[in-house]
C-alpha positions as CSV (number, residue, x, y, z in Angstrom):
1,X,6.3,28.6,64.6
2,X,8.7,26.0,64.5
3,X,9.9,26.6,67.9
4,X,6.3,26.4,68.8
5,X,5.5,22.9,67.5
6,X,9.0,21.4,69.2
7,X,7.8,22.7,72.2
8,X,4.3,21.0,71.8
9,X,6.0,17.8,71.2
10,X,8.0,17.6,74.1
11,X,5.5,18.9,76.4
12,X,3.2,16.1,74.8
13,X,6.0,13.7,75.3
14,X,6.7,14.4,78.9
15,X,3.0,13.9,79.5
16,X,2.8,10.9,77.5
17,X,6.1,9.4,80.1
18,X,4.3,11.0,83.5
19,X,0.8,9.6,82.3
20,X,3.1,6.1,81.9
21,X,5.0,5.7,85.5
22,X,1.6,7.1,87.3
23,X,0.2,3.8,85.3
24,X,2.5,1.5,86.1
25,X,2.9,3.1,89.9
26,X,-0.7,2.5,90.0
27,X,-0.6,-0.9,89.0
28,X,2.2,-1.9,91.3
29,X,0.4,-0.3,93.8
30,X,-2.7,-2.8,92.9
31,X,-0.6,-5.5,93.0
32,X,0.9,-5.0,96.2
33,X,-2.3,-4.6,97.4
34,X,-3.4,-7.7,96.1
35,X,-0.8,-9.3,97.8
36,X,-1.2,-8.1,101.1
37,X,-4.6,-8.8,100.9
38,X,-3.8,-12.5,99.8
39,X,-1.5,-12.3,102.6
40,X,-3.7,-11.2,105.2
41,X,-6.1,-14.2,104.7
42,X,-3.7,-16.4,106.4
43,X,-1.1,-16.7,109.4
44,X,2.6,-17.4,108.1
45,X,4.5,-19.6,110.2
46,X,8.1,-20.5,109.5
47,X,10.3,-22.1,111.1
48,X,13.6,-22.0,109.8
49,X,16.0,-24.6,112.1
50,X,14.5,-25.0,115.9
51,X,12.2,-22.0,115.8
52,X,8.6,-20.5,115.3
53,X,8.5,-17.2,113.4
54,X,5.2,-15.6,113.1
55,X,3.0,-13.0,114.7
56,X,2.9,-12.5,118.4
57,X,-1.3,-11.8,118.1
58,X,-4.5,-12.6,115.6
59,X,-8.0,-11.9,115.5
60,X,-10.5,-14.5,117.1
61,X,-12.5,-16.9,114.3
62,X,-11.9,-19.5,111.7
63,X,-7.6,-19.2,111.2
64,X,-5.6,-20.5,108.1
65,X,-2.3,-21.2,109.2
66,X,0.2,-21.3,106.2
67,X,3.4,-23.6,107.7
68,X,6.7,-23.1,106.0
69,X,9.0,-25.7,107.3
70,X,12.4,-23.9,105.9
71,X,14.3,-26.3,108.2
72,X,15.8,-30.2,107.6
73,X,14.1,-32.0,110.2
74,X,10.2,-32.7,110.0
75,X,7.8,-30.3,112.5
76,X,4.4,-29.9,113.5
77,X,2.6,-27.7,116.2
78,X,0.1,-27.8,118.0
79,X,-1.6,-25.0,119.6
80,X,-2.9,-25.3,123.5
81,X,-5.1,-23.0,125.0
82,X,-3.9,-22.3,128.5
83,X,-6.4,-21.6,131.6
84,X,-7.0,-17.8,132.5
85,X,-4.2,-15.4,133.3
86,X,-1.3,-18.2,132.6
87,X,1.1,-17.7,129.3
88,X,4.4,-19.2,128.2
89,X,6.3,-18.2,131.6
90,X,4.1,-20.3,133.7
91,X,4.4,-23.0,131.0
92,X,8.5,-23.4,131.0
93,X,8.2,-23.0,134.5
94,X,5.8,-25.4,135.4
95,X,6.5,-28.3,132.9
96,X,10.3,-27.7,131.3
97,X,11.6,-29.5,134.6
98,X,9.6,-32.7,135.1
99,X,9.7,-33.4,131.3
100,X,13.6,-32.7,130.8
101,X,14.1,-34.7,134.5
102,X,12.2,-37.7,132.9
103,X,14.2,-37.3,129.8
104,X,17.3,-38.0,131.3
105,X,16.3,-40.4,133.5
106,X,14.4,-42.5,130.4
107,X,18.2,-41.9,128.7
108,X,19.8,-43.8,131.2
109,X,17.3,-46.7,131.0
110,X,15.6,-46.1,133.9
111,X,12.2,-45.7,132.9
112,X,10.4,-46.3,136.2
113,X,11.8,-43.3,137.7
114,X,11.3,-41.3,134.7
115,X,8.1,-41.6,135.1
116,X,7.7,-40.9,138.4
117,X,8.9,-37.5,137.2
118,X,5.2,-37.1,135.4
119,X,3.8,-37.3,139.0
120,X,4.9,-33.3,139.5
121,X,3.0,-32.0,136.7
122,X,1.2,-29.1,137.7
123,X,-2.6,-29.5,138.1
124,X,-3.3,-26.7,135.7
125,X,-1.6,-28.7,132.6
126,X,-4.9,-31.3,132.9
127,X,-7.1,-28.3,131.8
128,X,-5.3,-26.9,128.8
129,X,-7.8,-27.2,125.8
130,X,-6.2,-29.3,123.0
131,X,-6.9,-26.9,119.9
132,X,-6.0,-27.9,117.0
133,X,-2.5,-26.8,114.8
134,X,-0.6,-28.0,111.7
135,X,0.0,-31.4,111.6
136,X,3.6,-33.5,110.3
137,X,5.4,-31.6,107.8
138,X,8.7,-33.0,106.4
139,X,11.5,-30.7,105.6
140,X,11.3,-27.9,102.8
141,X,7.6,-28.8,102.5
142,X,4.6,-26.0,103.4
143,X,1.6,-26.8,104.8
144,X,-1.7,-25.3,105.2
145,X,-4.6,-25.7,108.1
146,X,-7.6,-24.1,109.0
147,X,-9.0,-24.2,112.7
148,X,-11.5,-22.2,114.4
149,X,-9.4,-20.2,117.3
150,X,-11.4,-18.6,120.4
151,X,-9.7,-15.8,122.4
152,X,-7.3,-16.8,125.0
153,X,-3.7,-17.2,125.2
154,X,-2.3,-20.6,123.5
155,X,1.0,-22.3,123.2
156,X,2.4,-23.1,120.3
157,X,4.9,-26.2,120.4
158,X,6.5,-29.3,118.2
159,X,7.5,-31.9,120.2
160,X,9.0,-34.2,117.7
161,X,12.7,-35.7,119.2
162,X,16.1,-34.9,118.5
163,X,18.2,-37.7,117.4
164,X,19.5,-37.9,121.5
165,X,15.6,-38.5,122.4
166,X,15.1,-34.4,123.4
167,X,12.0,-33.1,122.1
168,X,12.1,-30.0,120.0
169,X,10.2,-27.7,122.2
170,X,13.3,-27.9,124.7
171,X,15.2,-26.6,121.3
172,X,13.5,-23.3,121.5
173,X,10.3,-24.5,119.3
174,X,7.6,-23.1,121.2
175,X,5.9,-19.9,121.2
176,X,2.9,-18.0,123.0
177,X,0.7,-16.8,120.6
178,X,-2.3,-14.5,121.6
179,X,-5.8,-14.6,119.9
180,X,-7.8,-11.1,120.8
181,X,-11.7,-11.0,121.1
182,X,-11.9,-8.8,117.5
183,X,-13.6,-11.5,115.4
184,X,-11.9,-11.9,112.2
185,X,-15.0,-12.7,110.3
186,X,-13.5,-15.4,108.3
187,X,-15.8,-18.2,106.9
188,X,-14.6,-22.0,106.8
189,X,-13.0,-22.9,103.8
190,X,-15.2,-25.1,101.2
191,X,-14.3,-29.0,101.2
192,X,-13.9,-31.1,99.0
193,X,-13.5,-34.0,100.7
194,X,-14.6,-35.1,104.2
195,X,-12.5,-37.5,106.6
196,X,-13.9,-38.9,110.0
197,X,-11.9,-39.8,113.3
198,X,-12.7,-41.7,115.7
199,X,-11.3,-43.7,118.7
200,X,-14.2,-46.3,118.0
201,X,-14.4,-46.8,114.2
202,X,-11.0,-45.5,113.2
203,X,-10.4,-42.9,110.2
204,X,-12.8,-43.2,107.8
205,X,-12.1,-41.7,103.9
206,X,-12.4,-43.0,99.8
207,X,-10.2,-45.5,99.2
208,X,-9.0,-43.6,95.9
209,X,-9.3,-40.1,94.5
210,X,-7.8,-38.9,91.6
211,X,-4.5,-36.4,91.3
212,X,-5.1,-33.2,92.4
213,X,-5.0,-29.6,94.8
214,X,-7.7,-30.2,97.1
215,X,-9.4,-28.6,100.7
216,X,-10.6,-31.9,103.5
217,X,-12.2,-31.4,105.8
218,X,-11.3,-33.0,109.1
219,X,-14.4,-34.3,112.3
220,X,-13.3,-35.2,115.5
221,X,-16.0,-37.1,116.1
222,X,-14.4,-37.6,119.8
223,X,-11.7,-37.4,121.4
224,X,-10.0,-38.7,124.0
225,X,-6.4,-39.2,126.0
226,X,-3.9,-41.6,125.5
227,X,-1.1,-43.2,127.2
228,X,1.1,-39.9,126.0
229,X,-1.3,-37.6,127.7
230,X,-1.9,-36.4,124.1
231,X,-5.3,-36.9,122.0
232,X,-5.6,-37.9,118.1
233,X,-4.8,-35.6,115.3
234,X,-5.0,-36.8,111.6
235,X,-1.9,-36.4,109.4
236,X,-1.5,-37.0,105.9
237,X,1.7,-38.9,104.3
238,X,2.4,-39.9,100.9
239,X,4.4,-43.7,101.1
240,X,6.7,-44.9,98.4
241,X,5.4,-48.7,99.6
242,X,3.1,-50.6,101.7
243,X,6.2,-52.0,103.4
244,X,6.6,-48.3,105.1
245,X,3.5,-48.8,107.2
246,X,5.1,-50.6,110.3
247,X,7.9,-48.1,109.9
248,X,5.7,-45.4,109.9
249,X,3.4,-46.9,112.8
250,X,6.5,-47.7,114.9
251,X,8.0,-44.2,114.5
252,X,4.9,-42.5,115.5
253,X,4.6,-44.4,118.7
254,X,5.5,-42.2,120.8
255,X,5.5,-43.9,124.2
256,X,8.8,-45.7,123.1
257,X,11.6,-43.4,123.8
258,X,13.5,-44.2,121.1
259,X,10.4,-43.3,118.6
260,X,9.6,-39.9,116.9
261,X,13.0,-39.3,116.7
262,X,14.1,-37.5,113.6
263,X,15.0,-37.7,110.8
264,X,11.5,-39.5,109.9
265,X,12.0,-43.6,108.2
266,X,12.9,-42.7,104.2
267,X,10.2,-43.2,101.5
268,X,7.8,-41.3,104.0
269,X,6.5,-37.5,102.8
270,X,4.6,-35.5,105.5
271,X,2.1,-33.0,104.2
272,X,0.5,-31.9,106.9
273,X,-3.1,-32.6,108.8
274,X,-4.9,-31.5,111.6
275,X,-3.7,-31.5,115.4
276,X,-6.1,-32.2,118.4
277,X,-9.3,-30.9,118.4
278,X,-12.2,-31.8,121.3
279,X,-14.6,-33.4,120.2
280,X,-17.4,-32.6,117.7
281,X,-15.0,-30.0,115.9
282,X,-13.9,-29.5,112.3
283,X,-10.8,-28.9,110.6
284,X,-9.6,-28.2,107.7
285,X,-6.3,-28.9,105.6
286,X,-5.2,-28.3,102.0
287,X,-2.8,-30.4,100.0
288,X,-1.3,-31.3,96.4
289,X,-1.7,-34.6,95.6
290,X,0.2,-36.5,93.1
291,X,-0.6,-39.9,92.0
292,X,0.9,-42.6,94.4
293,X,-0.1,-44.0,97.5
294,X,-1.1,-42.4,100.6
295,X,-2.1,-42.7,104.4
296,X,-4.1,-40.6,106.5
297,X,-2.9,-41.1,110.3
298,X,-3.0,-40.5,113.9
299,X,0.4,-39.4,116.0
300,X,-0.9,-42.2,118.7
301,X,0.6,-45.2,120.1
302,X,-0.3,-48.2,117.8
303,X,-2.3,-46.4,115.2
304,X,-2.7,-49.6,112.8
305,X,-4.2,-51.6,116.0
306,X,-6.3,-49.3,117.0
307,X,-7.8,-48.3,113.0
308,X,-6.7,-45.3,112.9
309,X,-5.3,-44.9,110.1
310,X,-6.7,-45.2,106.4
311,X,-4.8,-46.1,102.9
312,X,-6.0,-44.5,99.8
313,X,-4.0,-44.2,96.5
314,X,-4.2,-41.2,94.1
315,X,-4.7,-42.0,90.7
């Protein structure tokens, strides 16, 4: 008998322990789940020096992009939707040697026949659709954007400057990335706040919000192009002082050759935005805000002349 009941106490026991790890396999198992889940609701981008790592293909619809900048220099990208049947091949092909001729010519100082270089552009590069991306993200800072994405082929690029005046797209930051014609059924993420751009009437947004995690949404209420062939985006950057305007103004102008060069001015924190988008489109970006002051610009020659950009502090 007493063989008996030792025996129903270790067979109770060993139940009791396989009941336990089938509990807390299950429950891993529900976690890892939940992160995959949570993980599958956006598109990880990292870039880890002079590089894009991320998937090579996504679903069609509204896209979070979440943009881990690993690196020490400041990135953005912006994604271009190329014209039927042409991909990343055609696109260093095509535009790697006018742009890297004019480079060195604009480093010798002779900026006349640098841009006499733009002249062999291929046709094809006027009717790439501007479509949105990530905008200015300083190093060891992550970023998130939402844009709508239709199927097509795009091109994924940052074309921020080396110290020498390169941009970083000739550094191996660009990437095709393919968006297929399986909707993703994704909704657009809830605001909480709204901006406005404009060529016309600048950017328009609160003068003051209080200290916070919050979703803004981002109208292009037109668009056009400027004298870098490039429309306005919106980027958002938290600035130790007022004085840090003109720095920041002058270092985003990118028609001078000696601008948007990194490292950014110090006292400047980039955290992100939204790239080009035609016209009429929406947006969306998500950002912790602290209390301090802020500025919501465009990556346009002479910003502050031409209104857009906007000062706000967080309190």
């Amino acid at each position: 008998m007493k063989l008996k009941h030792e025996n129903s106490i270790l067979i109770f026991a060993l139940l009791a322990l396989i009941t336990l790890f089938s509990c807390k396999e299950k429950k891993e198992a529900e976690v890892l789940e939940s992160k995959i889940k949570e993980k599958s609701n956006y598109v990880e981008v990292i870039t880890n020096g002079m590089d894009f790592e991320t998937v090579d293909e996504i679903k069609s619809g509204w896209t979070t992009f979440k943009y881990i900048n690993k690196s020490f220099e400041p990135h953005f990208f912006i994604l271009e939707k190329m014209p039927d049947t042409l991909g990343l091949t055609t696109y260093k092909k095509d535009l790697f040697p006018p742009f890297i001729s004019a480079f060195e010519h604009f480093e010798k100082g002779e900026m006349e026949a640098g841009m006499k270089e733009f002249e062999n552009i291929p046709e094809w590069f006027f009717k790439l659709e501007l479509a949105g991306g990530v905008g200015l993200t300083s190093k060891k800072t992550t970023s998130i954007s939402t844009i709508y994405l239709e199927p097509g082929t795009y091109i994924m690029e940052c074309y921020v400057r080396m110290p020498n005046g390169l941009g970083h797209v000739f550094m191996g930051m660009i990437k095709e990335l393919k968006v297929s014609n399986e909707p993703n059924g994704n909704e657009p993420p809830k605001a909480d706040f709204k901006i406005s751009i404009s060529s016309e009437k600048g950017i328009t947004f609160n003068d003051s919000i209080k200290s916070g995690n919050y979703k803004f949404e981002a109208k292009f209420e037109d668009q056009k192009q400027y004298e870098h062939l490039m429309g306005h985006d919106v980027n958002l950057v938290k600035i130790e002082n007022d004085s840090l305007v003109t720095d920041l103004n002058n270092w985003l102008n990118i028609v001078d050759f000696n601008a948007f060069r990194s490292p950014e001015p110090e006292g400047l924190l980039f955290l992100g935005g939204v790239e080009d988008l035609p016209a009429g489109q929406i947006g969306y970006f998500e950002a912790t805000l602290e209390k301090g002051n802020y500025v919501l610009i465009s990556e346009i020659p002479n910003a502050v002349n031409r209104k857009m950009i906007k000062r706000f502090t967080v309190y």
